[in-house]
N, C-alpha and C positions, 0 to 999 in steps of 0.2 A: 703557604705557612699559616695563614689565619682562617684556612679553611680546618687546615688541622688541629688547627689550636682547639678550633668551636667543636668540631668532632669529637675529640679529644674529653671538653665540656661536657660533651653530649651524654655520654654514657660513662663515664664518671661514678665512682659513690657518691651520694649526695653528702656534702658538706655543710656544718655550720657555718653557715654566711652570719658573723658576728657583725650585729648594729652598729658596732661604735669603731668599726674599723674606718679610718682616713679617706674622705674621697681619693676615686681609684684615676679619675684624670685632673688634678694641679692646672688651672688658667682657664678651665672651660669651666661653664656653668652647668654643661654634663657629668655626672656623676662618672659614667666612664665611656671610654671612645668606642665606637661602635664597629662590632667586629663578625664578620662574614660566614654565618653559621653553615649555609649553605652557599656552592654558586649563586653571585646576585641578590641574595638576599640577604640582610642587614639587619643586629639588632642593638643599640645601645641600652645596656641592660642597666635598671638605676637599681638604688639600694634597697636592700630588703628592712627598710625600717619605714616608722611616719614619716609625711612631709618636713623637711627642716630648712631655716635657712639656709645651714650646713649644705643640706643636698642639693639648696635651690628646689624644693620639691621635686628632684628628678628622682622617684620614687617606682616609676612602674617601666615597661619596656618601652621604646621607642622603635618601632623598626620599620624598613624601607625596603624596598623590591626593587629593582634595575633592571627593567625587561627589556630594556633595548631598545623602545620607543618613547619610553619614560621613563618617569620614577614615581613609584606608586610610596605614600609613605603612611603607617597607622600609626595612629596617636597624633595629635594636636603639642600634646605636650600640658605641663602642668604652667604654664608662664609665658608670656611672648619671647623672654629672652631663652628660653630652653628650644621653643622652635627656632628662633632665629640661629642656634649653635648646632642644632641638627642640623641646618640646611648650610651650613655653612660646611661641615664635616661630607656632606653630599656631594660639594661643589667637589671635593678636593679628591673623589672618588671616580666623579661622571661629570663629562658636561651634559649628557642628556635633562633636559626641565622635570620638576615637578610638576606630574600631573594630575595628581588627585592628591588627598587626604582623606581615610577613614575615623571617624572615632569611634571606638572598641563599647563606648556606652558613654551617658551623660555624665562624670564625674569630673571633678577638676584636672585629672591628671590625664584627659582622655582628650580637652575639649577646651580648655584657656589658653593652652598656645592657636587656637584657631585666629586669632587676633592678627596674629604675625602671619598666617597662611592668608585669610580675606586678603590682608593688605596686600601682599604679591597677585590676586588675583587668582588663587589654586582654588578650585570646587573643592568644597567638603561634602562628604557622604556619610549620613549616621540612621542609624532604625529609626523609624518613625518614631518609638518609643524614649529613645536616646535625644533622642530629638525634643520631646514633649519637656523632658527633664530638665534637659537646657532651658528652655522657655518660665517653665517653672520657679525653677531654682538656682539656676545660674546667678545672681546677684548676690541670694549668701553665698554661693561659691567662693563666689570671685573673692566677699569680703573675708574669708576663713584665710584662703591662700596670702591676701594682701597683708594681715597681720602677722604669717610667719615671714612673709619672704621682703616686706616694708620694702626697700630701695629696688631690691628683686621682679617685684610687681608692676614696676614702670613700663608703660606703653601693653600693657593688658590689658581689653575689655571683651565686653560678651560678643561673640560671635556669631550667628547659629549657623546650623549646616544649609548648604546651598541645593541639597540635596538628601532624599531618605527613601526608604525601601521597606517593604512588608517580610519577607519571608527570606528570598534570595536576590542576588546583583549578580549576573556573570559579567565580566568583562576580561575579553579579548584585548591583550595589548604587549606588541614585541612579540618575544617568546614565553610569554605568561597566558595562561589560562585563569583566572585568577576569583574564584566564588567566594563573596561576600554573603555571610548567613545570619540568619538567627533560626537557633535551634531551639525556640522553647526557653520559657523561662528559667533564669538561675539567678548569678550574683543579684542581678538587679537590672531593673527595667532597660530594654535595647540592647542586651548582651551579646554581643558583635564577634561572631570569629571569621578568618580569613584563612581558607582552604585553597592547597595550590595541588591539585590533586597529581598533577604531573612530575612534583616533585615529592608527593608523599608530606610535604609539612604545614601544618595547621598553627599561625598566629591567633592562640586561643583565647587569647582576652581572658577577663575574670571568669571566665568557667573555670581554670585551672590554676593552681598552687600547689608546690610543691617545696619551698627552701622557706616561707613564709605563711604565718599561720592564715587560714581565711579568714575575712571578715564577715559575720553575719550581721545584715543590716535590719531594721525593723521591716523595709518592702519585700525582704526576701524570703520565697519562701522553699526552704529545706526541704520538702518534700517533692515539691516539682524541681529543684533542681534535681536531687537525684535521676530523676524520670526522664527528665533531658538529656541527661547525661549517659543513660544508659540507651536510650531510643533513640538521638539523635548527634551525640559529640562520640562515644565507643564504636558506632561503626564505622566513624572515620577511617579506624587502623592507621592513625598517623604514625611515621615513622620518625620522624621529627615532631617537637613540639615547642612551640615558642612560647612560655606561658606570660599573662600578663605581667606578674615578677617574678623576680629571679631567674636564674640562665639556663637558657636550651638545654632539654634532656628529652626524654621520652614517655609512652604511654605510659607504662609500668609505674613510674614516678608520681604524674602527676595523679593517678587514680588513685593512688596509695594514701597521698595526702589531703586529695580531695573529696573525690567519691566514697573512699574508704570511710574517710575522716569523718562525714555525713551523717552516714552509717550507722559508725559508731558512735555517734554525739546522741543521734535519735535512741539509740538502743538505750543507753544510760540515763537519758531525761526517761523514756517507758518503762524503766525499771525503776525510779525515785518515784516518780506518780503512782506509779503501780504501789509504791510499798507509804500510796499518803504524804509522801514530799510536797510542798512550797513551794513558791519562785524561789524564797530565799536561800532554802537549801540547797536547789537546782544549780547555785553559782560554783558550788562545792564538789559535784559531780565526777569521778575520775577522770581527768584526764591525761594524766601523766607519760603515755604512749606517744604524745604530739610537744611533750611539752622541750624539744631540743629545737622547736623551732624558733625560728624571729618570728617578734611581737606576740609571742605567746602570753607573755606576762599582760601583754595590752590589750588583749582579743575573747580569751579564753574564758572566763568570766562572763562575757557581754555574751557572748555563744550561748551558753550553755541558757540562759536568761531568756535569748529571744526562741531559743531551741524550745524551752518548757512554754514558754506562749503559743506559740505555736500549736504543740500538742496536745495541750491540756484542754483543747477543746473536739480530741479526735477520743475520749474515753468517755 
């Protein structure tokens, strides 16, 4: 039944995931319980909005693999107590251990429950890059997460990975085949996806969105994600996709709002320059096409902003 359900999910029309709708699991500090998209693999989908107390910061996917010889699980989490309720939801699935943890890239939501994994003892595995991040900047992390989540925040601190990778990870483990990537830059530095190629589904981390707007950061750069995404995430042909937020669906989806989105962010900044536009007016830029999704109100602005920086030095 919760195979069906996630199916079901899968290829769905996409719906308005409304922000302000009530956390979907009551006593857990997971936003919602995590449910079986495909055989063995796992995703507890959190809300398509900012971090909130409200959410607990459980804001991006959480998901775990059950191969039979373990349990492989991506994302750290955004807080010790959001891993500690993951694995606590594990237990009640598998007795097989935790034995790894990936982080999808260096963000707080990737990479502050590693706190609560060190302490059990689990390896972390993150790109070198993702890794450098952490090192970095992990401290205002931590401190950004501590003032939404104040009582929330108890027993977090920095972690790093126990381990990191250049390009590819295979690993053999159970009935999993299981390649850890980086294909090239996108959202942002050590963008991590998780290819299981035997079952056709790719845990795509922030390369993809599709129920929630992206967020363009200052380090990201718009035009090599495109280029990754076309050279190296599209010939996946995944048939499943686990995007970093919002629920399992498929290619079609997430190119649409991703890649598409890209796209067409660049076209419309080339057309403002082109006709003598500003930054200022760059915030003004259509976008109306995208504007049904979450955090559109919150994103769509800053886009179009770092979009015209970007390009305004390719004319």
């Amino acid at each position: 039944m919760r195979v069906l359900l996630a199916f079901c999910l899968l290829f769905a029309n996409p719906a308005h995931a409304d922000e302000d709708i009530l956390d979907q699991y009551p006593g857990s500090p997971l936003y919602s319980k995590p449910v079986e998209v495909i055989p063995h693999v796992w995703s507890a989908i959190g809300a398509t909005a900012p971090p909130t107390y409200e959410n607990s910061g459980h804001n991006n996917n959480l998901s775990f693999i059950v191969t039979g010889d373990g349990v492989i699980v991506i994302n750290g989490g955004a807080a010790y107590i959001l891993a500690e309720a993951l694995h606590g939801e594990i237990k009640q699935i598998t007795d097989q251990p935790v034995k790894l943890v990936i982080n999808e890239n260096g963000q707080g939501h990737a990479m502050l429950g590693n706190s609560y994994w060190a302490e059990q003892g689990v390896p972390i595995l993150a790109h070198v890059d993702a890794a450098a991040e952490v090192e970095a900047h992990g401290g205002s992390i931590l401190e950004g997460m501590q003032r939404y989540n104040r009582d929330k925040a108890a027993g977090t601190t920095i972690a790093m990975p126990t381990e990191t990778f250049e390009d590819k990870r295979i690993i053999e483990m159970g009935d999993f085949t299981i390649e850890v990537l980086h294909l090239g830059p996108a959202h942002g530095p050590g963008d991590t996806q998780v290819w299981l190629p035997q079952q056709s589904l790719v845990i795509a981390g922030d390369m993809a969105f599709h129920e929630r707007m992206l967020p363009i950061f200052a380090d990201t750069n718009v035009k090599n994600w495109i280029e990754t995404w076309e050279t190296g995430f599209e010939p996946l042909n995944a048939t499943y996709v686990i995007p970093g937020h919002g629920h399992p669906t498929n290619m079609d989806q997430v190119r649409r709002y991703t890649r598409d989105y890209l796209v067409y962010l660049r076209e419309r900044i080339s057309e403002h320059i082109e006709a003598g536009g500003d930054l200022a007016g760059s915030y003004y830029v259509d976008q109306s096409p995208y504007a049904h999704l979450d955090t559109f109100d919150e994103l769509a602005r800053k886009n179009a902003g770092r979009v015209y920086e970007e390009m305004e030095w390719e004319f």
